[in-house]
C-alpha positions as CSV (number, residue, x, y, z in Angstrom):
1,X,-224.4,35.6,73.1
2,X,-227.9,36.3,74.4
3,X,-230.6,34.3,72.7
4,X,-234.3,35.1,72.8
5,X,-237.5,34.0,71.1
6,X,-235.9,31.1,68.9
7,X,-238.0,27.9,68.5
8,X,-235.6,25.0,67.5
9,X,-237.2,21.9,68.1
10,X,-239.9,23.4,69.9
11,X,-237.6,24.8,72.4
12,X,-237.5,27.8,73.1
13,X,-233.9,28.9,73.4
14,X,-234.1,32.0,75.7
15,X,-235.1,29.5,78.6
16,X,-232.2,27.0,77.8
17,X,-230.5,25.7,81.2
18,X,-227.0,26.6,82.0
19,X,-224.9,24.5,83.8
20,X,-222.0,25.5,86.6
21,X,-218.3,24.1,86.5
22,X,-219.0,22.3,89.6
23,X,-222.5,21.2,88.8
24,X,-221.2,19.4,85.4
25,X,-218.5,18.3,87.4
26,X,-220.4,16.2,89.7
27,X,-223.2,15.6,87.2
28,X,-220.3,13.6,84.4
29,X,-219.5,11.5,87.8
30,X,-222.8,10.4,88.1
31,X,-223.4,9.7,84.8
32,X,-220.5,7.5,84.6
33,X,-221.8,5.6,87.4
34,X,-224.7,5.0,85.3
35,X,-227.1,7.8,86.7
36,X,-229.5,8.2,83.8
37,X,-230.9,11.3,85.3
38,X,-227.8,12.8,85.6
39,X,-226.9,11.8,81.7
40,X,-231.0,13.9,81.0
41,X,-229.4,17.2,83.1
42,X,-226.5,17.1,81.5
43,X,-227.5,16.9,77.7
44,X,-230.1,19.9,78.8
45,X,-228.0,21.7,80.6
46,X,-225.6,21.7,77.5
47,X,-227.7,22.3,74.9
48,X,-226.6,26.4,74.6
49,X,-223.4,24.8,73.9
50,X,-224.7,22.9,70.6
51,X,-226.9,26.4,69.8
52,X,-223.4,28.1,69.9
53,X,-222.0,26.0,67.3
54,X,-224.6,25.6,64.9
55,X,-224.4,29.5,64.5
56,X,-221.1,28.8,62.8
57,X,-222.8,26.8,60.1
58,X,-225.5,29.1,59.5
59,X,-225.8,30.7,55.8
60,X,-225.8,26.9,54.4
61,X,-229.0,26.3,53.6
62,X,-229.4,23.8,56.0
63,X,-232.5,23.5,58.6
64,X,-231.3,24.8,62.0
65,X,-233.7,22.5,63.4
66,X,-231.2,19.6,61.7
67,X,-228.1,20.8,62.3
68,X,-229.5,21.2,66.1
69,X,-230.9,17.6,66.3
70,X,-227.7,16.4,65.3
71,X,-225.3,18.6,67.2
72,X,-227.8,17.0,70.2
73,X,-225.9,13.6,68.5
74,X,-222.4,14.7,69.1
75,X,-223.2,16.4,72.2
76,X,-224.6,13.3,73.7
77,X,-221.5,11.2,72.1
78,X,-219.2,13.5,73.8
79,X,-221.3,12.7,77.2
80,X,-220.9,9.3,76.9
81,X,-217.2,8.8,75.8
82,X,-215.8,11.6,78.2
83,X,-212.8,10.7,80.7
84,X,-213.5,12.3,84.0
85,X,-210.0,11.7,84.9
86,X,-207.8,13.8,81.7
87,X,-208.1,17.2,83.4
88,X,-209.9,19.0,80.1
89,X,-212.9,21.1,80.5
90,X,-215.8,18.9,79.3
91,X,-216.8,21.7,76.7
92,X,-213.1,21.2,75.3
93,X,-213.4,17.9,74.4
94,X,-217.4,18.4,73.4
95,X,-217.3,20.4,70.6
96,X,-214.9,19.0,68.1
97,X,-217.1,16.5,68.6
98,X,-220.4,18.5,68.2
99,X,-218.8,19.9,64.9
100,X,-217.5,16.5,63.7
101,X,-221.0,14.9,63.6
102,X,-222.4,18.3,61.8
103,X,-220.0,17.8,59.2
104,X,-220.3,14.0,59.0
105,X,-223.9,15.3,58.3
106,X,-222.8,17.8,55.8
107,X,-220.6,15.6,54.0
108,X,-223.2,12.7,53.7
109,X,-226.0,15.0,52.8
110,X,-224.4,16.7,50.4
111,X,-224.7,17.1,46.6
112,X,-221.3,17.2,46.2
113,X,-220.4,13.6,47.3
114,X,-218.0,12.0,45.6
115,X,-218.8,9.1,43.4
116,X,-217.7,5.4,43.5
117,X,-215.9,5.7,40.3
118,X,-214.1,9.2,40.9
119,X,-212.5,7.6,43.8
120,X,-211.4,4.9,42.1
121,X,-210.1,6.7,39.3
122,X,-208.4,9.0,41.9
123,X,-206.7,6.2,43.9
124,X,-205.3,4.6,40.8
125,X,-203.7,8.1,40.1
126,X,-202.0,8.3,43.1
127,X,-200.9,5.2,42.5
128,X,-199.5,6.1,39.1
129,X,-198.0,9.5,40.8
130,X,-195.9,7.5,42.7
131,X,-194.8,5.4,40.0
132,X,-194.5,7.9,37.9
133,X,-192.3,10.1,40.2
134,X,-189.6,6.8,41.4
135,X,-189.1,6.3,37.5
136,X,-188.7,10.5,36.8
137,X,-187.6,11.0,39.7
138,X,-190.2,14.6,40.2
139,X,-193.3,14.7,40.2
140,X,-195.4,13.7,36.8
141,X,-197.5,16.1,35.2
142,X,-201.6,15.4,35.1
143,X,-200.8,14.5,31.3
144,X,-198.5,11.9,32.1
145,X,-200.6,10.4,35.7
146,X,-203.7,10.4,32.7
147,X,-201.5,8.4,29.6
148,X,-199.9,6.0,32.6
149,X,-203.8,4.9,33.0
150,X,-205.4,5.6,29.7
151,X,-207.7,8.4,31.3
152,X,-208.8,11.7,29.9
153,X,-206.7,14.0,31.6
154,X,-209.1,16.5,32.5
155,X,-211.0,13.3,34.4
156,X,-208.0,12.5,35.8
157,X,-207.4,16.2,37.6
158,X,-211.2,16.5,38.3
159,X,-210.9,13.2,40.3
160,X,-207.2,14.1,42.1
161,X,-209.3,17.1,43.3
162,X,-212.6,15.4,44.3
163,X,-210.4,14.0,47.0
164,X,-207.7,16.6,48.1
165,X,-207.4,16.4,51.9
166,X,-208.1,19.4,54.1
167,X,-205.4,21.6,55.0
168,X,-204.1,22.3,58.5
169,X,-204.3,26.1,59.5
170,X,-200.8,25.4,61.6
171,X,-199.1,24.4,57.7
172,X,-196.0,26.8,56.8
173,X,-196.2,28.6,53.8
174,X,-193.3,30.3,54.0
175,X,-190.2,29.8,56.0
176,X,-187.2,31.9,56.1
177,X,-184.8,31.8,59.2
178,X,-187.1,29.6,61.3
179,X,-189.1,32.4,61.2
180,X,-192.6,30.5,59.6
181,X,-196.0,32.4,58.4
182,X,-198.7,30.2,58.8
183,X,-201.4,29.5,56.4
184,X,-203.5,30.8,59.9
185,X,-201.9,34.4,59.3
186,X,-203.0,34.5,56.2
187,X,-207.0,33.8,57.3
188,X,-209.4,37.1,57.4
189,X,-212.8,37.3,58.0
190,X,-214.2,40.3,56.3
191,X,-218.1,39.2,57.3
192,X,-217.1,39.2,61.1
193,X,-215.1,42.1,62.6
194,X,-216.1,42.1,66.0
195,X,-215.9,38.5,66.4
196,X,-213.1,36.8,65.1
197,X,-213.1,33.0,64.5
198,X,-210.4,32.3,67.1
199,X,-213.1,33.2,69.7
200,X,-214.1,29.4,68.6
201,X,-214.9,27.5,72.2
202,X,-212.9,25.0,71.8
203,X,-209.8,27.3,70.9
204,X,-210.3,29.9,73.9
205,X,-210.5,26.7,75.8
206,X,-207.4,25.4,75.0
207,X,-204.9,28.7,74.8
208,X,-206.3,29.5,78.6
209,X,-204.2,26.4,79.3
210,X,-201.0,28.0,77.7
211,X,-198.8,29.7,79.7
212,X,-198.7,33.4,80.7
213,X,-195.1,33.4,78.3
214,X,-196.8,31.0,75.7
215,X,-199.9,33.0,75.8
216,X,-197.8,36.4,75.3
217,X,-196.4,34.9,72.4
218,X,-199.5,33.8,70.7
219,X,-201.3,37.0,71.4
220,X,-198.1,38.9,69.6
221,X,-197.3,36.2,66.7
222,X,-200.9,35.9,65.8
223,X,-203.3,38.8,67.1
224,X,-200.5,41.6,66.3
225,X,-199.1,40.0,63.2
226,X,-195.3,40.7,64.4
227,X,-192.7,38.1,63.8
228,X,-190.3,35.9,65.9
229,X,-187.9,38.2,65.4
230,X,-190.0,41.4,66.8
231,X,-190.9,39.5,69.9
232,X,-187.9,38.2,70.7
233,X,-186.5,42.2,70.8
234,X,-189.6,43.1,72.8
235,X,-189.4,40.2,75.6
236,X,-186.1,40.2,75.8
237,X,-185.2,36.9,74.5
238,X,-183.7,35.0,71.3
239,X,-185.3,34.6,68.3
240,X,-185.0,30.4,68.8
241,X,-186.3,30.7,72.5
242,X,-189.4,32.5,70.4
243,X,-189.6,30.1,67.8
244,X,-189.6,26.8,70.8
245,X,-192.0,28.5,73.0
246,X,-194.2,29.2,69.7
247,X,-193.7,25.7,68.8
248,X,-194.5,24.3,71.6
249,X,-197.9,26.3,72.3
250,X,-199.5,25.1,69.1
251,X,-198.5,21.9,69.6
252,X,-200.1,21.6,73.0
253,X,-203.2,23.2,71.4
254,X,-203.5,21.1,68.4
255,X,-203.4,18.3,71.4
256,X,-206.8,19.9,72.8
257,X,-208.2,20.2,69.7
């Protein structure tokens, strides 16, 4: 992505350094070593790297001079805390944690933080779910969590979903044979045609890593939309030799990620 007469910062972002494999290389060996120099070239020379990730939380309404100065955060975290000796690409391992401080940010700046007393409510809940569901043996009803405490019930559901975890793009959501959908084939991104979100950095990174065969199957399971069973006809190979290698691809990429 070309950049050119953006002032974040008061830098201008067309003249941002860009650093070599090799010169990051021996730069991070420095560093550790306690170079301070070397730490100052390599936070410069990665700094296109936090620009290329604030871009995916544009549309926010969030100062793109903040989000920059505290992608800089995680970028510089990521410097510090790197092992030399794991064998990942240092981009790899720094932006998850770029993006982890930007939404650390997010979620502490936000106007939708949860209050004190919704997570209280909500953790007693849970706690009377599970009560609930040993004595019913199934899982109570949002009217029955709400009389167990004495709450509202429409506080009660408010607070359970004030708290809901976030869901893994790698869940099944439907299963049949061994043959799983994803809740990642299910994702579209209608505002961005040319440039899907699996062209994320850190995900690029991590599938070069797959094998040509584990590669192969990615590409056909979840750029071409066909299904274990499809592949396995077109590769030559069983549908459980499809489902393994599959398996074990997203497994090593939720490792790098």
């Amino acid at each position: 992505m070309y950049y050119s007469k953006v002032e974040i910062c008061g830098i201008n972002t067309a003249e941002l350094k860009t650093l070599s494999d090799d010169e990051k290389d021996a730069l991070l060996h420095r560093a550790k070593d306690g170079d301070m120099r070397a730490r100052n070239e390599l936070i410069d020379g990665n700094l296109r790297l936090v620009l290329s990730v604030i871009q995916k939380f544009s549309g926010r309404g969030e100062s793109a001079d903040d989000l920059f100065q505290i992608g800089c955060v995680g970028l510089i975290k990521a410097i510090d805390n790197f092992d030399i000796g794991v064998g990942v690409k240092f981009s790899t391992y720094a932006v998850p944690m770029i993006i982890g401080e930007i939404r650390r940010y997010l979620r502490d700046n936000s106007m939708m933080r949860v209050s004190r007393g919704v997570r209280d409510l909500a953790y007693k809940a849970l706690g009377a779910k599970e009560e609930l569901s040993k004595k019913l043996s199934r899982d109570p009803t949002v009217e029955e969590i709400a009389q167990q405490l004495g709450e509202p019930a429409a506080e009660v559901s408010a607070a359970l979903d004030a708290i809901v975890a976030p869901v893994s793009l790698y869940d099944p959501v439907y299963s049949d044979g061994g043959d799983s959908i994803y809740l990642l084939d299910q994702i579209s991104d209608e505002r961005s045609v040319d440039e899907s979100w699996i062209d994320d950095i850190a995900l690029s990174e991590a599938i070069k890593k797959l094998s040509e065969r584990e590669r192969a199957i990615v590409t056909m399971r979840f750029y071409r939309g066909k299904t274990q069973m499809e592949i396995a006809d077109e590769i030559g190979i069983s549908q459980a030799q499809v489902s393994r290698i599959e398996k074990s691809a997203l497994d090593r990429i939720r490792k790098q990620l």
